[in-house]
N, C-alpha and C positions, 0 to 999 in steps of 0.2 A: 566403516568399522569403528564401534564408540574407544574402544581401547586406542587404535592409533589418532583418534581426535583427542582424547585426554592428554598423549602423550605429548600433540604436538601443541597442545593448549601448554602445557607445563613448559613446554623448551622455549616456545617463543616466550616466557616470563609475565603469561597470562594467568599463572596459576603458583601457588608455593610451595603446594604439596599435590602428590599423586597415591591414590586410593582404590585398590582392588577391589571391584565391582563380584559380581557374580560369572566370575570368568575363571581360568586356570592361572596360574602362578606363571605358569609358562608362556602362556599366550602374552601375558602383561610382559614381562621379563623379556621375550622378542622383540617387542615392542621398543623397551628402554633402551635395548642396544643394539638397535639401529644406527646405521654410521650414519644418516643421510639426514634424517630429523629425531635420531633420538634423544637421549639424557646422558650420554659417556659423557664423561670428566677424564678418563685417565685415569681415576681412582677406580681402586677393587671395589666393587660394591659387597658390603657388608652388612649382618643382621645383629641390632641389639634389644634387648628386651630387656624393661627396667620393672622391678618386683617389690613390692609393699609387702612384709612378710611381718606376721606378728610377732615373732622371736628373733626378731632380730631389731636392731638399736636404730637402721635410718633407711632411707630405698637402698637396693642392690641392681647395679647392671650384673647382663651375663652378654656375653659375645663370643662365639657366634653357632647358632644353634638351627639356623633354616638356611645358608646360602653356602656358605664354601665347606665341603664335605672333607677332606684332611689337609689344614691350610700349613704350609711350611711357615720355616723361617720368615723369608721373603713377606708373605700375607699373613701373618702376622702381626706383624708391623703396619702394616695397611689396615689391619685389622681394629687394632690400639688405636692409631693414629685420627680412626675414624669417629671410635669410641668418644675417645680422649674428649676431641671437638663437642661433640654431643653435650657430654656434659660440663665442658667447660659453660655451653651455652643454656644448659639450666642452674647455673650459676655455684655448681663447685670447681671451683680453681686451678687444684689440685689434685685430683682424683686419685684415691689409693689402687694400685691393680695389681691383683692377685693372679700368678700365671699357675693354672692349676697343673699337676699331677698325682699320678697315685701316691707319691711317694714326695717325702720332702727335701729328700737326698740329690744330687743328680749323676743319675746311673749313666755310663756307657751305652748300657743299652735299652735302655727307653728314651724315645727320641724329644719325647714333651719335657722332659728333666733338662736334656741339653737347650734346647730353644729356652727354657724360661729361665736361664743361668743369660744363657748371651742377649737378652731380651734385656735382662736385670743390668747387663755390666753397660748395655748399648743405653739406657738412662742413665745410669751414674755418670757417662759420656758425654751425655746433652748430646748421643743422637734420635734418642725419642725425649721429646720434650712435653712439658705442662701436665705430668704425671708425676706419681712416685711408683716403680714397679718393683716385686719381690717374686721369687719365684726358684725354683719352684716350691709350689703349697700344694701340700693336701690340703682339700673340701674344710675337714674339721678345723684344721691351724688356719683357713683364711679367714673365717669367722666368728672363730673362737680363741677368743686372747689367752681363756685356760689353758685352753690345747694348747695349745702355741708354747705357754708357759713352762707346760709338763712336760712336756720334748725337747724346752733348753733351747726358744727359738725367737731371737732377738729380733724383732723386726718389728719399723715405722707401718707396716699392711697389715699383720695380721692380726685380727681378729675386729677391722675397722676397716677391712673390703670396699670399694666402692664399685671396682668393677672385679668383676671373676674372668680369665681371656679361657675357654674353653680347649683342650688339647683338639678335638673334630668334634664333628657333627654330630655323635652318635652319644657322645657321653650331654654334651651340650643337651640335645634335645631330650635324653632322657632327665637331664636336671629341671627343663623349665616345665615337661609334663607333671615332676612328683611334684615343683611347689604350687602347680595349679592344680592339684586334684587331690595332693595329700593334704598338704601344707595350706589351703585353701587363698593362697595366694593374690594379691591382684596386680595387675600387669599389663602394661602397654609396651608396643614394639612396633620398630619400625625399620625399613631399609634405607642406609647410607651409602652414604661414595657417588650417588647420582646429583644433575642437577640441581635435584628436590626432594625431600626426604619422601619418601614410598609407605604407604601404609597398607603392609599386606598381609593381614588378620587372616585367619582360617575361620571358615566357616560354621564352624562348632565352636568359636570363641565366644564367649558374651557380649550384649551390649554395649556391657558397662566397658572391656574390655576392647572395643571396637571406636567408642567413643573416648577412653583415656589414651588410644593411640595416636589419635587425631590431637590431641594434645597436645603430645609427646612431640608429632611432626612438626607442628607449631613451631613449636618451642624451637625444634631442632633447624628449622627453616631462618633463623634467624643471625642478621650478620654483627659477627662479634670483631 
C-alpha cells in the first residue's frame, strides 16, 4: 500500500515531509497514527494555512481550519504551540496571535471569549512561550488597528496579526474558503504535530497552491 510506504519512509527519517497523494485524508491520517510505525509525537496534530492577501500589510496564518473540529482549552494550546514553532521557523520570532471571537468583550457565555482571555493571561505567564497573544478579537480589531482604535482597544496584536487561533472548524474553514475565492488569496498549508510536517492540499487546490505547500513544509521541517 503506497500510503503505508510513504509513511514508513517518513518515520524511519528517510523523508522530511509527507504529501497526500490522490487518496482520502483519512486513509493518510490512519496511516500517521499508527502506534506500530507511524508519525505520533505525543503532540495534537494540527492544521495551519499561511495566506498572502493583498490588503493586508505581511503574510497571515490561521489555525485551525481542517483537523480538530471544536478544540478546547487544552488543544488550544497544542494548537498555538504548534503554530507558534512553525513560524518561529520561517523566521518571525515573535509572532503576534490573535485569539478570535465574535465579540471583543469576554462573555460568560460564549465559551471562545473565555479561552482567549485564559489563553492571553497563560502568556503574560510564560506558560505559552515565543508569542505575544491577545484575545479575545473580533475578525475586524485583529486586522485592523482603526477598528481596534475606534473601539478603545489597546493592544501590542491588533491590527498586526500574525496568526489568527480559530474558535472551530467551521468558522476557520469558512475564513480560508472567502479569502481564496473572494479575496483571491494565496496560500499554502500544512499539518503539524507529526514527525514531519504533512502536506495535505485538497484536491480543487491549485498548483500554485500545492506547490507553495511543499514549501511551507520545508520550511517547517526544519530544526531550530
Amino acid at each position: 500500500m503506497a500510503v503505508e510506504m510513504a509513511v514508513k519512509i517518513a518515520s524511519s527519517k528517510q523523508a522530511d515531509v509527507l504529501m497526500k497523494g490522490k487518496v482520502g485524508s483519512s486513509t493518510l491520517l490512519k496511516c500517521v497514527l499508527n502506534k506500530e510505525w507511524g508519525l505520533r509525537t505525543g503532540n495534537l496534530l494540527s492544521h495551519i494555512a499561511l495566506f498572502e492577501v493583498d490588503t493586508y500589510h505581511k503574510l497571515i496564518a490561521v489555525t485551525d481550519v481542517a483537523m480538530n473540529i471544536a478544540p478546547n482549552l487544552k488543544d488550544k494550546i497544542a494548537i498555538v504551540n504548534n503554530s507558534v514553532l512553525c513560524l518561529n521557523k520561517l523566521g518571525i520570532s515573535l509572532p503576534k496571535v490573535a485569539v478570535l471571537g465574535a465579540v471583543e468583550m469576554v462573555n460568560e457565555n460564549m465559551e471562545a471569549t473565555l479561552d482567549a482571555a485564559l489563553l492571553s493571561k497563560m502568556n503574560q505567564r510564560d506558560q505559552i512561550r515565543n508569542c505575544i497573544i491577545d484575545g479575545p478579537l473580533a475578525f475586524d480589531n485583529a486586522v485592523s488597528l482603526e477598528s481596534a482604535q475606534v473601539k478603545g482597544i489597546r493592544s501590542e496584536v491588533a491590527g498586526d496579526t500574525d496568526l489568527l487561533l480559530m474558535p472551530d472548524i467551521e468558522v476557520g474553514n469558512v475564513l480560508y474558503k472567502s479569502l481564496v475565492f473572494f479575496a483571491k488569496a494565496k496560500v499554502a498549508a500544512v499539518i503539524l504535530g507529526a514527525q514531519v510536517p504533512i502536506v495535505l492540499t485538497s484536491r480543487s487546490d491549485s498548483e500554485q497552491a500545492k506547490y507553495d505547500s511543499i514549501l511551507l513544509a520545508a520550511a517547517a521541517s526544519k530544526r531550530i
